[in-house]
N, C-alpha and C positions, 0 to 999 in steps of 0.2 A: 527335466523334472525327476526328481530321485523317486526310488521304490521305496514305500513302507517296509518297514519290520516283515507284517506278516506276508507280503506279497504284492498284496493289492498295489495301486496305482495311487498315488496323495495328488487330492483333487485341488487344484490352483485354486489361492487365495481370490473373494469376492472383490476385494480391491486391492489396489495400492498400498502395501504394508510402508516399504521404505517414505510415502508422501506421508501416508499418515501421522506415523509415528516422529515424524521430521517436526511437522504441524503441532501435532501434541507439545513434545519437548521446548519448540520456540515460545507456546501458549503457557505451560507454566511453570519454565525460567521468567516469562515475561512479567507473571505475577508475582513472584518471589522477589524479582528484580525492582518493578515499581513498590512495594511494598517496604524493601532496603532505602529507596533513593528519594521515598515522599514521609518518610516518620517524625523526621524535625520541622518540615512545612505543616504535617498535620498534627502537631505536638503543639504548634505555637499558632497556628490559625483559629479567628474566631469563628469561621465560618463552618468548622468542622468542629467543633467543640470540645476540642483542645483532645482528642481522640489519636494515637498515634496510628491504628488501624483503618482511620477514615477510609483513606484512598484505597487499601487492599480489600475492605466490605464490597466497597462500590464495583471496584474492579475485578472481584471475584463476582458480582452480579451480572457484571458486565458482558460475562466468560459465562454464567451461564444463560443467559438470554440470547448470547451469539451460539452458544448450543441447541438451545432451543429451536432459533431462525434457521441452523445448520443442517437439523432433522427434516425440521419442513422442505428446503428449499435442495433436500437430496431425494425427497421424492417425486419431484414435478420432472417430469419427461426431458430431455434437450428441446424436441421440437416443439413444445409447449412454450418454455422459453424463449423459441424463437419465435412465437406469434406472438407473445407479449413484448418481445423488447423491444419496438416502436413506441408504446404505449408507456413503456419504464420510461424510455428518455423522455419522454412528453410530462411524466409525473414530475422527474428528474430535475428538468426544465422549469416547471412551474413552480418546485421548492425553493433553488437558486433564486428564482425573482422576486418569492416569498421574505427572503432574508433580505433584499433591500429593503422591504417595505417599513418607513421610521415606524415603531410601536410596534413592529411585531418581530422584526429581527435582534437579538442581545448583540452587545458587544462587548467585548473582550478582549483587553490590551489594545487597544486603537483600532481593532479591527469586526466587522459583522457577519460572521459565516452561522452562528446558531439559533434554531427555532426553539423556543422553551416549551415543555411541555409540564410541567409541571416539576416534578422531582428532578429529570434530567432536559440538556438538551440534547438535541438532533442537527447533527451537521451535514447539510444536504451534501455536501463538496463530495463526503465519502460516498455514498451510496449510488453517488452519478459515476464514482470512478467504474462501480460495476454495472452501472446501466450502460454505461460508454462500450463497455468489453461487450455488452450482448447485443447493444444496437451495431455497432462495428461489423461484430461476424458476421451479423444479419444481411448487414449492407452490402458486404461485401461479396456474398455469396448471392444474393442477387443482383447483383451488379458484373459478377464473374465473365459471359458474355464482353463485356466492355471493358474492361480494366487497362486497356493500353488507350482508350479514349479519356483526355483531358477534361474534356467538356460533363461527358457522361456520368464516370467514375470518380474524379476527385471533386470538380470541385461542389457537386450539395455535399457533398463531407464537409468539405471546408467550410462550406459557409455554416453546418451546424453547428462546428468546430468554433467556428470566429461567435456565435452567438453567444453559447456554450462560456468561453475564453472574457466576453465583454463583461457577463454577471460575476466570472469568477476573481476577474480583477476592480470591479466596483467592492469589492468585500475587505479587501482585499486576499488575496490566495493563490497568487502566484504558482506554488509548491504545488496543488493539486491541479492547476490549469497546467503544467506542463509535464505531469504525469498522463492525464485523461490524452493531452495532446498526442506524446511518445505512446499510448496503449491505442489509438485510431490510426495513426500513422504505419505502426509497428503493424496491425493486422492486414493493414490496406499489402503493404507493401507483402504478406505470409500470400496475401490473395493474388499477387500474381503483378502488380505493380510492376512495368517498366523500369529498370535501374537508373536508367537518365536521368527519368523522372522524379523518384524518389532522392538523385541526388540533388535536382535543382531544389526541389523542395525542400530539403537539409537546408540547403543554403541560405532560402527565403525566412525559415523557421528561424537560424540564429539572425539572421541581420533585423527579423523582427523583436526577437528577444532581445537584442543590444540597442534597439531604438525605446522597447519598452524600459530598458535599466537607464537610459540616457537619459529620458524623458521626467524620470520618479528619481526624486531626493533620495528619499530611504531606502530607495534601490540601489542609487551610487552610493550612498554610506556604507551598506552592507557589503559592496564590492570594495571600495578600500578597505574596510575594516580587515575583511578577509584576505586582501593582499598582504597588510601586514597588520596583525591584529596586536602586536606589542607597541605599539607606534601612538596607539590611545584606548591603551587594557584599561581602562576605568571608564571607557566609552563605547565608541564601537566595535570596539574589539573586544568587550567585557566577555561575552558569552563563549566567545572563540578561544580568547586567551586561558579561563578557566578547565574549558573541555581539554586543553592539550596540556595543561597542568594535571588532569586524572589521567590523562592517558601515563604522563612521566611519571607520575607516583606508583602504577601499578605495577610497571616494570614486568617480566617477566608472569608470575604465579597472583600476583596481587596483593593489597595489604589486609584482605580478607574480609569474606561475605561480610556486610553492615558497618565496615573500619571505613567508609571512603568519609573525607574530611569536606572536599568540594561541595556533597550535596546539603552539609549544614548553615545553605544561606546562600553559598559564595556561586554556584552554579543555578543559573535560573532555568527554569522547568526542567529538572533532573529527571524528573519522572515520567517526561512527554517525547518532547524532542530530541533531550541530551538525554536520556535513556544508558544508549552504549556508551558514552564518557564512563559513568557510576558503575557498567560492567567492566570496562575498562579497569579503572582505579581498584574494583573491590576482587575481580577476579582476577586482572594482569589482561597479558598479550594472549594467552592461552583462552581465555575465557574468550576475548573478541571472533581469533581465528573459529571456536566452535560457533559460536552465529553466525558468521560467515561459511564455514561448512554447511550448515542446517539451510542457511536462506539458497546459498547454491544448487544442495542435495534439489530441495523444493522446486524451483526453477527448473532445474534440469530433468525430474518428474514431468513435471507439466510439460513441457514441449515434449518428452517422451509418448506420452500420452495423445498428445496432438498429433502429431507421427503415427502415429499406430490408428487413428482415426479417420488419416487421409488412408493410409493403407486400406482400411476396411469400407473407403468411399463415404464418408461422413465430414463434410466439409464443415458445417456450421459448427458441430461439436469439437470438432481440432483446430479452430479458430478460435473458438470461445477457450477451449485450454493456453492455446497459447497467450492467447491475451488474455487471460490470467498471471502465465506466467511472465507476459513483460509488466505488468502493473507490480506485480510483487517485489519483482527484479528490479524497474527502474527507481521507485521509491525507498525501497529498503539502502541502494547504491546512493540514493542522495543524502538520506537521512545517514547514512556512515559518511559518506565523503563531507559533509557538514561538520558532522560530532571529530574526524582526523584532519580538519581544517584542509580538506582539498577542493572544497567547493563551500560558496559564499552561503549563510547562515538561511534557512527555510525554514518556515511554518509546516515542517513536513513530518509524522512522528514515523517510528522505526513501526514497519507491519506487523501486527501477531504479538507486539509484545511492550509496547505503549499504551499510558494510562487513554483512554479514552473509549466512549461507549459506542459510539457512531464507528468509529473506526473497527473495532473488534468483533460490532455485527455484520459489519460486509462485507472482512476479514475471513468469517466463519463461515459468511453465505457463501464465498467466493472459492472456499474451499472445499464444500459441501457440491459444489455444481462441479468443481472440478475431477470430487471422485463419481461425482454420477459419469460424465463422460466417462471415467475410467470400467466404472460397473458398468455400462451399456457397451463397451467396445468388448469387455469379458464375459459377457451373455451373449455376444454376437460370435465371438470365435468360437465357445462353447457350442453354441448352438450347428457351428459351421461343422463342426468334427462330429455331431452325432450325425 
């Protein structure tokens, strides 16, 4: 810690500057960005009334209500959280079931993950990703005792997990059942999880996941497609083949802010899932690599954080950090490896900086809990040193 000017001693920031400011920056490139790659969908859409700002009102509402949720939910305790998150997954649980329900779940595009509530929907999928983070740590930290017992420690995971997995692929949602998946997994295993074990389990996970792609038509289309999406670019390969056409056009620096051509029609949901393609195209290579710094920066915060919480003997809070930062981390890496055609097409949007309201309020919550753990580990060293 450096000396002030006049002497004195400069008292360590309340939080996380580098998290913060990371968060910020990815939240509003995010809306400048949807804003560039949704103007001709909302220019020519009835349903937004031919308004080219449509989606940037909404999604600026959107940012601030996950502000909102973000304030509140950095003032409720860790261990507060921890008494509630049984109680989240049980909500969690009960909304997923909600959405199958015919007449009360929407659907959209072939599939039913949203509850309407009037003006907007609500997509249970997201806000179970964070009830998953809080029930997980929970679990696992009392569970801690047992962790190298099979019986004991994995499997009621698993079977919350398999329950969890059955509503999120009635919907279907693939994208978000195997996020929730990797963020229960991923903390079981921070909790002390046996390596044997955690690799058979790897094993069972893809051989189930290839029985699930086996099984579902639209699954194996989406997997050829992605194998070679030039092969039937007017098909299955449409969305594939487009996204790796913005990627070539941006080339290095890009064709610049609002110039990308893709998102006039030719790239379908530029402003959800293909997100980074239209940064790609409009800002180049350069633009991508700095989201990718930012989502890393972020990631690499959060486990820091985690880290410093096991330090100061706070188990449930540096779990919950970190399983933050695998959910951030493994969803953001899908939603890229999708948009540079390295992994087969998901229903998955990019974190922090895709059109969607569900997603960007528990986004906000999720970063909001992550600086409380950071302020509660810097009230605790604080406090150690006086």
């Amino acid at each position: 810690m450096m000396p002030a000017l006049d002497g004195t001693r400069r008292l360590p920031s309340e939080i996380d500057l580098s998290l913060l400011w990371s968060a910020l920056i990815l939240l509003l490139l995010g809306l400048v960005m949807v804003y560039s790659a949704s103007i001709a969908i909302a220019e020519a859409g009835r349903f937004t009334g031919n308004q080219p700002a449509y989606y940037l009102i909404r999604h600026a509402v959107f940012l601030a209500i996950g502000f909102v949720f973000a304030g509140l939910a950095f003032q409720v305790p860790l261990n507060v959280w921890q008494e509630i998150s049984p109680w989240l997954f049980v909500a969690g649980f009960a909304l997923l079931a909600l959405v199958l329900i015919p007449g009360v779940g929407r659907d959209v595009n072939g599939a039913r993950r949203w509850l309407s509530l009037g003006v907007v929907n609500l997509q249970p999928s997201e806000l179970m990703k964070m009830f998953a983070v809080l029930y997980a740590a929970d679990y696992t930290v009392r569970k801690m005792p047992h962790m190298h017992d099979l019986k004991k420690a994995f499997l009621p995971m698993a079977g919350a997990m398999v329950a969890v997995g059955v509503l999120l692929l009635k919907e279907p949602d693939f994208g978000a059942f195997v996020v929730i998946i990797s963020v229960a997994i991923g903390i079981l295993f921070l909790g002390g999880m046996r390596a044997r074990l955690f690799a058979i389990l790897i094993l069972v996970l893809v051989a189930a996941f290839a029985i699930l792609i086996i099984v579902s038509p639209y699954r194996r289309d989406r997997i050829f497609g992605f194998m070679d999406p030039w092969s039937d670019a007017f098909g299955r390969g449409y969305q594939l083949s487009h996204a790796l056409i913005a990627f070539g056009r941006g080339e290095l620096f890009g064709v610049g802010l609002g110039a990308s051509v893709e998102k006039l029609f030719y790239l379908p949901e530029a402003h959800t899932d293909f997100l980074l393609a239209v940064i790609a195209e409009e800002l180049g290579f350069t633009g991508v690599v700095i989201v990718i710094l930012l989502f890393g920066l972020l990631v690499q915060r959060a486990f820091a954080i985690g880290r410093q919480a096991v330090a100061l003997d706070r188990l449930y809070p540096a779990l919950v950090a970190q399983g933050i930062g695998i959910w951030i981390g493994v969803q953001s890496f899908i939603n890229m490896g999708v948009n540079m055609g390295l992994l087969p097409t998901k229903g998955l949007t990019l974190p922090l900086m895709s059109f969607g309201g569900s997603g960007i309020v528990a986004n906000c919550m999720a970063l909001a809990i992550l600086l409380r753990v950071d302020w509660e580990n810097r009230q605790l060293m604080r406090g150690a040193k006086l």
